[in-house]
FIRO-374466 format. One line per 5 residues: number of its first residue (from 1); for each residue x, y, z of C-alpha. Coordinates in pm, 1 decimal. Each point is the difference from the previous one (the first is absolute). Example, Ala and Ser with C-alpha at 12.3 -4.5 7.8 and 13.67 -1.06 7.14 Angstrom:
// FIRO-374466
1	1230.0:-450.0:780.0  137.0:344.0:-66.0
***
This chain:
// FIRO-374466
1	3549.4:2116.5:466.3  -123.6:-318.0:-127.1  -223.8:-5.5:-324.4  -308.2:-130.5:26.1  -273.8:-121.8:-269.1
6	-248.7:192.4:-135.8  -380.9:-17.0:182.6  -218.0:-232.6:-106.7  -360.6:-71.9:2.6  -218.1:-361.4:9.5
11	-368.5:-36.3:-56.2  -169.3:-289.0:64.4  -337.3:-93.9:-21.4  -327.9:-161.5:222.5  -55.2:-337.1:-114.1
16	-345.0:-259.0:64.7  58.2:-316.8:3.6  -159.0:-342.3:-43.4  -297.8:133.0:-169.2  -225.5:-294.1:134.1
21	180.8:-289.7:-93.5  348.1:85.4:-94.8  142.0:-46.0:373.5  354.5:107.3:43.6  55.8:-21.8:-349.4
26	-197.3:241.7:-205.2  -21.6:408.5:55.7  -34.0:312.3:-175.1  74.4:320.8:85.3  -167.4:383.1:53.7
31	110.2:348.6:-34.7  33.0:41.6:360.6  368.1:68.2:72.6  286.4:-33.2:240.8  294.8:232.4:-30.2
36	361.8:30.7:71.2  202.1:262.4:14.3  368.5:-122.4:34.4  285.3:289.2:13.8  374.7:-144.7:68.8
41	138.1:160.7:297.7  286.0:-32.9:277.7  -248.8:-210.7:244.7  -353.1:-158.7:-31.3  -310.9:170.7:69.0
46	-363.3:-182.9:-36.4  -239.7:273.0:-37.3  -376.7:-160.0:-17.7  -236.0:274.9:-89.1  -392.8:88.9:2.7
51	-263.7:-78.9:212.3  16.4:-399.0:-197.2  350.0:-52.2:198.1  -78.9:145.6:280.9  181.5:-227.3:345.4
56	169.6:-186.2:-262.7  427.3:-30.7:68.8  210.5:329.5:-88.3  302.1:-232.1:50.2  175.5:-285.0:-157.4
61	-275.7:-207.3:138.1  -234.6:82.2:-231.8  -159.2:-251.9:-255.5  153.7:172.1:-294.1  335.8:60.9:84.9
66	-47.3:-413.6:97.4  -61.9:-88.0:-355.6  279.1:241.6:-66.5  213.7:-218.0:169.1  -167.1:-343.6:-202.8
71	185.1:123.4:-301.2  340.3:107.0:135.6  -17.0:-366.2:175.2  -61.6:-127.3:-350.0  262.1:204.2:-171.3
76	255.7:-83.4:278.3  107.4:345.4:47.9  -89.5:261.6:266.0  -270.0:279.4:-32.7  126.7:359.8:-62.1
81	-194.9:284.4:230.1  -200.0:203.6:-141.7  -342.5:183.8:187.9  -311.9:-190.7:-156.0  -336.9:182.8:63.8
86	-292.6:-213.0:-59.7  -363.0:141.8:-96.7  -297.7:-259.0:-95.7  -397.3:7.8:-98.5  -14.0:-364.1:61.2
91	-203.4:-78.0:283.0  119.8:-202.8:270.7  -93.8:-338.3:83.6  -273.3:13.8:-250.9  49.3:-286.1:-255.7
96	166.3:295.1:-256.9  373.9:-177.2:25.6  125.8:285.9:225.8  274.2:-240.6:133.5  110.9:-88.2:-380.7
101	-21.6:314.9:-123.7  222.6:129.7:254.7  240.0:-335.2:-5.1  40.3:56.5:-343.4  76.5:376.2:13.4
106	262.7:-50.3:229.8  202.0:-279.2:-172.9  -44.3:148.4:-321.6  148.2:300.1:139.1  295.8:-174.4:172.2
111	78.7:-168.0:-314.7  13.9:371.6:-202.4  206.8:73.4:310.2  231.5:-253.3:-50.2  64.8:15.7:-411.1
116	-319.9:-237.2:-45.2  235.2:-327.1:43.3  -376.6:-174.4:-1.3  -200.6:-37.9:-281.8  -372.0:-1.8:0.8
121	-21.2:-391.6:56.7  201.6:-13.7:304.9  -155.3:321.8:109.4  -361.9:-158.0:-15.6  129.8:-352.9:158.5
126	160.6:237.6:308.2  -329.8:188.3:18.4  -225.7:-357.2:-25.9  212.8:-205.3:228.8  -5.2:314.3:264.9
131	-363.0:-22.9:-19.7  -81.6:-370.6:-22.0  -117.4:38.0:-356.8  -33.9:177.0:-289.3  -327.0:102.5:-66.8
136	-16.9:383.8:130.2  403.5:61.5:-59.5  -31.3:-114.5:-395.5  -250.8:251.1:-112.2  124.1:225.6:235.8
141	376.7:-19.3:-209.7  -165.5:-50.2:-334.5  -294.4:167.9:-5.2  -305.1:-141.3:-176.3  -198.9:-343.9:65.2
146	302.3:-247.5:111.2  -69.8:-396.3:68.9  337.5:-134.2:178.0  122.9:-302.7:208.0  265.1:0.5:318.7
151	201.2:-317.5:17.8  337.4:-160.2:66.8  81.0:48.6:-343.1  -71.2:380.2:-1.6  -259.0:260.5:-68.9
156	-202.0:-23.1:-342.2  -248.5:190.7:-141.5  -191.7:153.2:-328.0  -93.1:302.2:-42.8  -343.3:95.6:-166.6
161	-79.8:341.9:-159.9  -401.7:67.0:170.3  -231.2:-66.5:-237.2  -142.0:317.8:-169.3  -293.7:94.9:147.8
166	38.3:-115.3:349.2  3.2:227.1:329.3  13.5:-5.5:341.6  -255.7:61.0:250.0  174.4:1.2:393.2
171	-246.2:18.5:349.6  280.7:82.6:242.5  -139.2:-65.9:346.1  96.5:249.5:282.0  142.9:-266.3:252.6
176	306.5:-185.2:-50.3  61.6:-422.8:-45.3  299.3:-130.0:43.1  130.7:-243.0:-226.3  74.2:-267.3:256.5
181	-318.4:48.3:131.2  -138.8:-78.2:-334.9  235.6:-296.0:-41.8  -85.5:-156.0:323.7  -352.9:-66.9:-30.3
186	104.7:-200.9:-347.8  -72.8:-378.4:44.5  365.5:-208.5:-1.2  -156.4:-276.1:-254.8  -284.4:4.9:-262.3
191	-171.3:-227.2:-189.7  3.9:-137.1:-357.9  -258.1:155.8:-88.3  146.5:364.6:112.3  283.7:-76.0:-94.8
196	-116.1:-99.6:-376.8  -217.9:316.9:-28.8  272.7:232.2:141.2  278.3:-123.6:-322.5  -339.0:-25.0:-263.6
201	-53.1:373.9:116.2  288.4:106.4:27.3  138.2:-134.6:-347.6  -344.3:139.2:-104.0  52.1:386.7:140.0
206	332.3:-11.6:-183.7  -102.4:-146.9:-295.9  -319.1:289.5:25.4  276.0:284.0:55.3  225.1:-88.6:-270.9
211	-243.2:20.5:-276.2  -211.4:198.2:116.8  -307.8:-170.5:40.9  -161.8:262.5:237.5  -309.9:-223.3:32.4
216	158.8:-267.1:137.6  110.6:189.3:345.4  -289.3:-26.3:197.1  10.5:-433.0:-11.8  390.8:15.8:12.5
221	19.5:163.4:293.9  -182.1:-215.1:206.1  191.9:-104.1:304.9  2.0:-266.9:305.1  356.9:29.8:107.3
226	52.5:333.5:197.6  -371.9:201.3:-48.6  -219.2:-200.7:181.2  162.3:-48.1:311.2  91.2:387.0:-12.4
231	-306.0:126.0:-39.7  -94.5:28.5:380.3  286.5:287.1:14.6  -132.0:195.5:-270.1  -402.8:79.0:62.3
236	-161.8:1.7:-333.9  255.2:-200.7:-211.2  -232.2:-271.3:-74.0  -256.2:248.8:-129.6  245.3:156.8:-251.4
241	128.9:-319.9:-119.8  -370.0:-164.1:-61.9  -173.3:346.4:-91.6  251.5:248.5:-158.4  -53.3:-119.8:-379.0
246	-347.6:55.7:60.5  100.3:338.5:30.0  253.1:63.1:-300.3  321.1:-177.0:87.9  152.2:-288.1:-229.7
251	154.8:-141.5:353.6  76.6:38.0:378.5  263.4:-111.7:259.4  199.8:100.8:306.2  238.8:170.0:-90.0
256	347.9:-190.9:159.6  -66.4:-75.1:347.9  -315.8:280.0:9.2  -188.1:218.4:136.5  8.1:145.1:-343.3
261	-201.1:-145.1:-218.0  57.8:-2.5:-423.3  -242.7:44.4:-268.0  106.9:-70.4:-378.7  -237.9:279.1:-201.7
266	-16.9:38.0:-396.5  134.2:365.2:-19.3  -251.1:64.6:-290.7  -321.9:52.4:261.4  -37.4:164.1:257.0
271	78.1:-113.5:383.2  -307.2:198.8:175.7  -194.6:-309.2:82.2  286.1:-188.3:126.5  86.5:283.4:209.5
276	-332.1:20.0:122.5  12.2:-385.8:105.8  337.2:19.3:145.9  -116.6:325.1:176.2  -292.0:-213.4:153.2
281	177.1:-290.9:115.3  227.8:254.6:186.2  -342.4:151.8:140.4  -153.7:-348.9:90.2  274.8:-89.6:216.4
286	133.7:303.8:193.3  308.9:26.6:-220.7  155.7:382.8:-140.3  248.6:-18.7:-257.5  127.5:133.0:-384.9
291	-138.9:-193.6:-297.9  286.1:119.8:-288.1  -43.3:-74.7:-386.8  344.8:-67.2:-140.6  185.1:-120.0:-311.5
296	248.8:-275.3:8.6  346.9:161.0:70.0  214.1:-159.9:-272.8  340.0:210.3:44.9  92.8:-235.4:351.4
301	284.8:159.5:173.1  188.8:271.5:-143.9  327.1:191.5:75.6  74.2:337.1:-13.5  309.6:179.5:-47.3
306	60.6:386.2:114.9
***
């Protein structure tokens, strides 16, 4: 009988990104989590699991056992079977990195598979190049607030520890968006002027989130790259982003490509009037969904050995 490793677990987490003006290069991520189960075996299995995954591939088709194959391509050596069993809370197609979190799962857990021939650099430039760029797949990896860049020369990024003090406040929408949905409505040139007030904002939110200067997120998250010409597909956007620190948030954006929508809160007071407004906007245009309170995950993705 052949020997075979011992199972394995990999945990990766939701991630927002952009947060206004940080487009494709600046995300955090969210105790929301995807998880693999990955036991080596004779054959492959791809088990999805829970309503989440539901008409998703059980076969070697599906998206994870994909980016499974991303890192054996990398490592230039062939994927082992094993049955992988996948469970998530992330919602789908809701601007909560579902695709990263799951991209990153499955090439982290392909690389434990193979001896871990990758190390964490060349695992996030696999995971950012699969995607087109880095902004969901770095925080997703490293957990935390994450500003990165994709280019010919590679995948680069910092990591920042959250700022004490600072939550998360998520309006998850009941109705899906599709990322190239989201994408195509984007203009395909801007101005000067945008383009100025996207890198002064940008450099701005970083500079904000780095030291902590919690006062400074509502005017750094201004945006006129990707949130204006979105906000026909998500009713009520505009409201939240003019309105919501009128109602106890230090800042608002789309979360990623949307519907969700992400509200920076001081976790010293209390969210009850910010859930009220969210709650409203919801009410005011026809729209059901969860409003969630969470902390930034810091912990990224994590393995498991049984």
């Amino acid at each position: 009988m052949p020997e075979f490793g011992p199972p394995f677990e990999v945990r990766s987490p939701a991630s927002s990104a952009n947060l206004g003006p940080g487009f494709d290069s600046l995300g955090l991520s969210v105790p929301l989590y995807t998880v693999l189960r990955v036991t080596p075996q004779e054959r492959t299995e791809v088990v999805p699991m829970g309503a989440e995954l539901e008409g998703t591939p059980a076969d070697e088709s599906n998206y994870v056992y994909r980016a499974m194959l991303l890192t054996a391509k990398r490592a230039r050596q062939k994927l082992p079977p094993a049955r992988i069993e996948i469970e998530t809370e992330v919602p789908l197609a809701r601007g909560l990195g579902s695709s990263a979190a799951a991209l990153v799962a499955g090439i982290v857990a392909a690389n434990v598979l193979l001896g871990n021939p990758l190390d964490d650099a060349t695992v996030l430039d696999v995971a950012a190049r699969e995607e087109g760029h880095p902004d969901n797949v770095a925080p997703a990896l490293y957990g935390g607030i994450v500003v990165a860049t994709l280019d010919k020369l590679g995948t680069h990024h910092v990591r920042l520890e959250p700022p004490a003090h600072l939550g998360v406040t998520v309006l998850i929408p009941n109705f899906e968006l599709s990322t190239s949905k989201a994408r195509a409505v984007l203009p395909t040139e801007y101005s000067r002027a945008d383009a100025v007030h996207a890198l002064s904002h940008s450099a701005l939110l970083a500079a904000a989130l780095a030291t902590g200067r919690l006062d400074l997120l509502q005017h750094a998250m201004q945006d006129y790259i990707h949130q204006i010409w979105r906000a026909p597909l998500v009713p009520g956007l505009s409201d939240i982003l003019e309105s919501a620190h009128q109602h106890g948030a230090l800042g608002a954006a789309l979360s990623g490509a949307g519907p969700t929508v992400l509200c920076f809160h001081d976790t010293r007071e209390s969210t009850g009037r910010l859930h009220t407004f969210l709650t409203s906007v919801m009410k005011r245009n026809g729209l059901e969904g969860r409003i969630l309170d969470l902390p930034i995950d810091t912990g990224g993705t994590v393995v498991k050995q049984f």
